[in-house]
C-alpha distance (Angstrom), angle and dihedral (degrees) to the residues before:
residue distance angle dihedral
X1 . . .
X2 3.78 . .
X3 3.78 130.6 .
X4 3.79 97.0 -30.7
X5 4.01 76.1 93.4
X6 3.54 94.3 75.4
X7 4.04 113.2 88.3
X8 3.88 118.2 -95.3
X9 3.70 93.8 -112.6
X10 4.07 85.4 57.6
X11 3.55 92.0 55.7
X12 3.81 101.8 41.9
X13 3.74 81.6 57.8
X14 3.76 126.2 37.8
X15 3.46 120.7 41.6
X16 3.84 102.1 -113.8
X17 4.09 133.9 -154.1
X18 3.28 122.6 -172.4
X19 4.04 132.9 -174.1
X20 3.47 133.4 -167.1
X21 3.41 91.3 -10.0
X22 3.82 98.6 -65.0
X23 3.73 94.6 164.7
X24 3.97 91.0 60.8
X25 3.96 93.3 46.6
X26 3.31 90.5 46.9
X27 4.20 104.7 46.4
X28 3.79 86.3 46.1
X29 3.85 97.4 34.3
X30 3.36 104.9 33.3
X31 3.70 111.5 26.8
X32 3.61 105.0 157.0
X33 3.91 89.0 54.8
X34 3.97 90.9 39.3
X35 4.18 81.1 61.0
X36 3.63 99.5 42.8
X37 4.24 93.8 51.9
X38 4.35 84.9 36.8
X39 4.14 87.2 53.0
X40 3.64 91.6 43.4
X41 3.45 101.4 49.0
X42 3.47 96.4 46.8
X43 3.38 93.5 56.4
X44 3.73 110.0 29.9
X45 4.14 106.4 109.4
X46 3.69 117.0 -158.5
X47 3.95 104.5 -125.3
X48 3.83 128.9 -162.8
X49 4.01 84.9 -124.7
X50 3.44 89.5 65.3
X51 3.49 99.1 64.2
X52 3.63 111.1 7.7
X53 4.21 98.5 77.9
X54 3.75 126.6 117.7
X55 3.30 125.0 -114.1
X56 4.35 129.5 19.7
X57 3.61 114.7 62.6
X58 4.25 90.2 -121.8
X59 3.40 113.6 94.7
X60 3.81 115.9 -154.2
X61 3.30 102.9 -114.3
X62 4.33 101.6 97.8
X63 3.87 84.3 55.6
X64 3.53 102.3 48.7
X65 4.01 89.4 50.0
X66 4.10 90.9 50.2
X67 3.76 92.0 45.8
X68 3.80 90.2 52.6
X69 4.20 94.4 42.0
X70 3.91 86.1 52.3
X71 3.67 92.0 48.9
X72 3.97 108.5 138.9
X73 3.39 89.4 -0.3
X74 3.71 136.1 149.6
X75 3.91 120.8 -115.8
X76 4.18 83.7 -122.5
X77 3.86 92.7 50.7
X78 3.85 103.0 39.3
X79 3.82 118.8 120.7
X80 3.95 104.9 -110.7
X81 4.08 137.3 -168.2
X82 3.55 108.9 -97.2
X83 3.39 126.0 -163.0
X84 3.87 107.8 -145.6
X85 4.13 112.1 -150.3
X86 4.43 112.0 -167.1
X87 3.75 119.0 176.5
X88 3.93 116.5 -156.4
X89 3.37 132.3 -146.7
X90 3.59 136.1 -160.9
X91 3.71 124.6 -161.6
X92 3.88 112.9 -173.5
X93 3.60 113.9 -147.8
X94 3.86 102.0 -149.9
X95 4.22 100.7 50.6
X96 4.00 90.4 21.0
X97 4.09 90.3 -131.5
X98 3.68 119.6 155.7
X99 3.55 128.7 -147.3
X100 3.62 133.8 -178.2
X101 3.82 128.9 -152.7
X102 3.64 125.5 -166.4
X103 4.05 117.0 -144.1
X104 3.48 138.3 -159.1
X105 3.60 126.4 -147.4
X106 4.02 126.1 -165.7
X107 3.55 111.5 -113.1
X108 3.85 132.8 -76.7
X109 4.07 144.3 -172.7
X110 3.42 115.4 -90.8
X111 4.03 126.9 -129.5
X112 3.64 81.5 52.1
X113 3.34 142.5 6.9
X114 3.95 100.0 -92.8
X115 3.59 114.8 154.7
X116 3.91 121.6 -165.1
X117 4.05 105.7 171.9
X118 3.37 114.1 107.8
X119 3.55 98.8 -131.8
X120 3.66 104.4 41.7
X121 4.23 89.1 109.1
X122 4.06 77.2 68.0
X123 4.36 79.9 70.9
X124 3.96 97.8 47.5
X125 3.91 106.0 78.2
């Protein structure tokens, strides 16, 4: 079971990608969460105001999706930026050296891993 979870109106609509069948883990797992992105999704309307302002190269649409998936929600349940730290390391074979590389990823919702910037495929190479 994969994204064919999601409502039709969710898939007609957002351009979804899945992995390792996150949407299963996280209906069954994490139900509250599951609700909160289902609710938001469904409902979320793009508006011109959100990306037709001058000035700033952010558009307002990441905001406007967090405010309404913490709506009437607790300070110790809200969804939160995360910045996500990963080291690397690298252990050739032939001289048996080992190197470690510390990496940086852009920032991401917490609860689960929902990312709503619209160039955060630019990140996953």
């Amino acid at each position: 079971m994969g994204k064919e979870l999601l409502p039709q109106n969710i898939l007609d609509n957002y351009k979804v990608i899945e992995h390792r069948h996150a949407c299963a883990i996280l209906k069954k797992d994490f139900p509250d969460e599951w609700n909160d992105l289902i609710r938001v999704l469904t409902n979320f309307k793009l508006l011109k105001s959100h990306i037709a302002r001058p000035g700033g190269s952010k558009s307002r649409i990441p905001g406007v999706i967090e405010d309404a998936l913490n709506e009437g929600k607790t300070v110790n349940n809200k969804w939160r930026e995360e910045q996500i730290k990963t080291k690397f390391t690298i252990i050739s074979t032939s001289t048996n050296i080992e190197q470690t590389f510390d990496a940086q990823t852009h920032k991401i919702e917490a609860h689960v891993f929902f990312d709503c910037e619209r160039d955060s495929m630019k990140h996953i190479r």
